[in-house]
C-alpha positions in Angstrom: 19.3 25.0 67.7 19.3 21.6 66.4 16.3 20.0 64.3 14.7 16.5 64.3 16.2 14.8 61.0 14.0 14.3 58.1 14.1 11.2 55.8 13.8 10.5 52.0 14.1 7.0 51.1 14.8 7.0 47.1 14.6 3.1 45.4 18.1 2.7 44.3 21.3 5.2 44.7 20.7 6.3 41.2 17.6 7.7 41.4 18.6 9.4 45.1 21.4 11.0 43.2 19.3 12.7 40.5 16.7 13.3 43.2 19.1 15.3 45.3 21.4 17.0 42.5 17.0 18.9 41.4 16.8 19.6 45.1 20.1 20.9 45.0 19.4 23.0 42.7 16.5 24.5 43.5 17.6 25.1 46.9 20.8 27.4 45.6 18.4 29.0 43.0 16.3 29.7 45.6 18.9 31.2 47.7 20.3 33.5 45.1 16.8 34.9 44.1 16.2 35.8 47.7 20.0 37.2 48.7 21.5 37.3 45.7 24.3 34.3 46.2 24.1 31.0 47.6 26.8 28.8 49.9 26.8 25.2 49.1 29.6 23.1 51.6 30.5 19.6 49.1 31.6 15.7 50.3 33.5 13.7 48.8 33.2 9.6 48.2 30.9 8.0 46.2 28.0 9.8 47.3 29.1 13.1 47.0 30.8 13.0 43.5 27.4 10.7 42.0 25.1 14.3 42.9 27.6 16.2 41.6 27.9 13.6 38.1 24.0 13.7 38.3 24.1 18.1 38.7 26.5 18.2 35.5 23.8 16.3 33.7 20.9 18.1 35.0 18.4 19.8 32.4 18.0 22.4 35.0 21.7 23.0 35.8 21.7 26.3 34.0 19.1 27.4 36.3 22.0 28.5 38.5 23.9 31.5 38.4 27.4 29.9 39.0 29.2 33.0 39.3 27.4 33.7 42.2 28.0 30.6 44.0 30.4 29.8 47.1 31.5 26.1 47.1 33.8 25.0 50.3 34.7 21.8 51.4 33.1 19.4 54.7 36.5 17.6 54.6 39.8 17.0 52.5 42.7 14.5 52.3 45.8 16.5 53.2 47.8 15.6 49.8 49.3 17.5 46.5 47.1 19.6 44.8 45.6 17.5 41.9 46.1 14.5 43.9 43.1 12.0 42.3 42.1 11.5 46.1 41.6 14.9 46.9 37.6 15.6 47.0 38.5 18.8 45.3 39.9 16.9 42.2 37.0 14.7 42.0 34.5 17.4 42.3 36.2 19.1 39.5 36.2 16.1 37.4 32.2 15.6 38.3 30.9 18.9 38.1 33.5 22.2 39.0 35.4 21.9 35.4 31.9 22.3 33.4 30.5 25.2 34.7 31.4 29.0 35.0 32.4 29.4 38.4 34.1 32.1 39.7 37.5 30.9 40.8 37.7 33.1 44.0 34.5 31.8 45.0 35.9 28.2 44.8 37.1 27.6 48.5 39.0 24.4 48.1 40.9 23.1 51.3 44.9 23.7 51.6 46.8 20.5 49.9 49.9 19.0 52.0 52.5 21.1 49.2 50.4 24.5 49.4 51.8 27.6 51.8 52.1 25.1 54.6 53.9 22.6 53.6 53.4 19.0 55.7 52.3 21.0 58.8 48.3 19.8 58.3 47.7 21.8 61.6 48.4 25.2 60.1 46.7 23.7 57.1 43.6 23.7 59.0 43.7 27.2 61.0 44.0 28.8 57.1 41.1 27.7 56.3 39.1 28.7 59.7 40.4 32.1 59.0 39.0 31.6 55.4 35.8 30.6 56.5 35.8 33.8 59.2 36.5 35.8 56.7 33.4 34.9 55.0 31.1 35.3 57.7 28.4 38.4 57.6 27.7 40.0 61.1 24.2 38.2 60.7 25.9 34.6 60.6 26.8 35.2 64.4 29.7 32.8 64.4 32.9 32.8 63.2 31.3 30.5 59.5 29.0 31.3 57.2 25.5 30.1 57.2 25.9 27.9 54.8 22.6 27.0 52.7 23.3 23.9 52.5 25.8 21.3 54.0 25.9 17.9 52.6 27.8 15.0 53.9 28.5 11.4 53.3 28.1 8.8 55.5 31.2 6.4 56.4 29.9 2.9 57.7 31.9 3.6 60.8 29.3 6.6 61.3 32.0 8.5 60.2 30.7 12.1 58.6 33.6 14.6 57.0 36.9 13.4 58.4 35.0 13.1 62.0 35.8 9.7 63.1 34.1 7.8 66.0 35.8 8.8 69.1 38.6 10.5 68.0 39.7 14.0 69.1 38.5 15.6 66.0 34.6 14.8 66.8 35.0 16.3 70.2 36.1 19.9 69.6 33.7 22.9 70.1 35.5 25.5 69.9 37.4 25.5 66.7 35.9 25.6 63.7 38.6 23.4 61.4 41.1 21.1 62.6 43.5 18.6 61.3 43.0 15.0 61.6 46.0 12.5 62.8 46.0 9.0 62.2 42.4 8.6 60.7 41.5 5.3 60.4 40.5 5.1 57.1 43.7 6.3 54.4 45.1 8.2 54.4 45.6 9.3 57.2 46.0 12.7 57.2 42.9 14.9 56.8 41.5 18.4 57.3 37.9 18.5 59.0 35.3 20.6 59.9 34.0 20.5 63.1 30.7 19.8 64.4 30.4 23.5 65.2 30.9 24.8 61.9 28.8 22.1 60.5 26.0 23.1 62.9 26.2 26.5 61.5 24.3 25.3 58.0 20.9 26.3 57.5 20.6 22.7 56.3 22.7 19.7 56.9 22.1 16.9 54.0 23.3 13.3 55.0 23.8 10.7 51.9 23.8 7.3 52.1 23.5 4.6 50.1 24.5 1.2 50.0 23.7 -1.8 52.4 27.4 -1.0 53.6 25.6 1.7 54.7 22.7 0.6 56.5 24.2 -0.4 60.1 25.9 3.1 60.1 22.4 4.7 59.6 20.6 3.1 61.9 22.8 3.9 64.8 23.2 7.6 64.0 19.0 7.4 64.0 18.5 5.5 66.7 19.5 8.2 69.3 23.3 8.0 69.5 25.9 10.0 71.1 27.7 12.1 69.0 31.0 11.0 69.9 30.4 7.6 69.4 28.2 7.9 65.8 29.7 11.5 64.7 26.8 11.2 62.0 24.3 12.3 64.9 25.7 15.1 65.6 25.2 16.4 62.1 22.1 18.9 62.3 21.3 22.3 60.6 19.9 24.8 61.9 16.7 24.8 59.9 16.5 21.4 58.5 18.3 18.0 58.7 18.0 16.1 56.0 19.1 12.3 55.6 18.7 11.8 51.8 19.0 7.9 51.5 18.5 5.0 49.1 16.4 1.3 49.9 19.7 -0.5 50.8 20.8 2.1 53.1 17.7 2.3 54.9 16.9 -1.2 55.3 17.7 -1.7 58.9 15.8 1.2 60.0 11.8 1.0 61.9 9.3 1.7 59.6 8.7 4.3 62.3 10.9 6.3 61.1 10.3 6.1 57.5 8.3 9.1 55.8 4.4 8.1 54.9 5.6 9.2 51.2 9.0 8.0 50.1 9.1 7.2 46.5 
């Protein structure tokens, strides 16, 4: 089941990263007072790691029983461990290395010298078994139902390390997959798929930036999912495009909510 996205316009990027680090919270506190944890699925770039700056700053961060918290990954760049480009390193920087986590809840993607070496293909089939290992008979699918499942916005349309057209965008059957030759460096990845991503109770799309704006217009405008991968990025309850002035600007006003602040 897909759902129609829903739109936030915030003033400046900022503003839409505070906005979204208090909905962020209260989403997972939410979930842990009704099931007792919560699953939370980061992104990288600039997007990502400003709500996860704005969370560590948070008055309400404590709010959130972190021990009780799954964090995986949308994406990853298949190098070293503690590589600066890795998301996981710059999550940990933002956020991960301030608060009490437990580290066998921390589900960080394989890095290119981990138990598989170079082969980025293996790589990615470890961490499909990771994420079926996870799964409750209740998730009916081989991923958990994530709560939430947030993902940046490339200007390509990219979303995770799903590129426009390439083979990545177009599996449905596997849940992970390594990514060959990205276009953007480098160029060696690890991905989820669509599938997996679909399996979110709630997909959250950032975006800001007038580099942005093109790439968020298409992925509204009724695209295909193979050509603007961004479109294809729905939860199962909500879909969420969390976005600031600059990035919206080339959208209707159709399509704008009556309230955005």
């Amino acid at each position: 089941m897909s759902t129609a996205p829903q739109l936030v316009v915030h003033r400046d990027k900022d503003l839409m990263a505070r906005a979204a680090a208090a909905r962020l919270i209260t989403r997972i506190v939410d979930a842990q007072a009704s099931r007792g944890s919560a699953s939370v699925v980061l992104t990288g770039g600039r997007n990502g790691n400003g709500l996860l700056a704005a969370l560590s700053q948070a008055p309400a961060r404590d709010a959130i029983d972190w021990g009780r918290l799954d964090l995986w990954w949308g994406d990853e760049r298949f190098l070293p461990e503690g590589d600066p480009e890795r998301n996981v390193t710059q999550a940990r920087e933002a956020l991960l290395d301030a608060v009490p986590l437990d580290p066998e809840r921390v589900h960080a993607m394989p890095a290119s010298d981990g138990p598989h070496g170079a082969d980025v293909d293996a790589a990615a089939a470890a961490y499909a078994e990771e994420l079926a290992a996870a799964a409750s008979p209740e998730n009916h699918g081989p991923v958990p139902a994530f709560d939430v499942l947030m993902l940046g916005v490339g200007p390509d349309t990219h979303v995770a390390s799903l590129f426009p057209e390439l083979p990545a965008v177009r599996e449905t059957e596997r849940t992970v997959v390594g990514v060959h030759g990205a276009p953007k460096p480098p160029p060696t990845r690890v991905t989820l798929t669509l599938p997996a991503i679909r399996a979110a109770r709630e997909v959250w799309l950032l975006a800001a930036g007038e580099d942005k704006a093109e790439a968020t217009a298409i992925a509204l405008s009724g695209a295909g999912e193979i050509q603007a991968p961004a479109a294809g990025a729905q939860g199962r309850v909500r879909t969420l495009w969390l976005l600031d002035a600059a990035a919206a600007s080339q959208l209707p006003r159709s399509l704008y909510p009556p309230a955005s602040p």
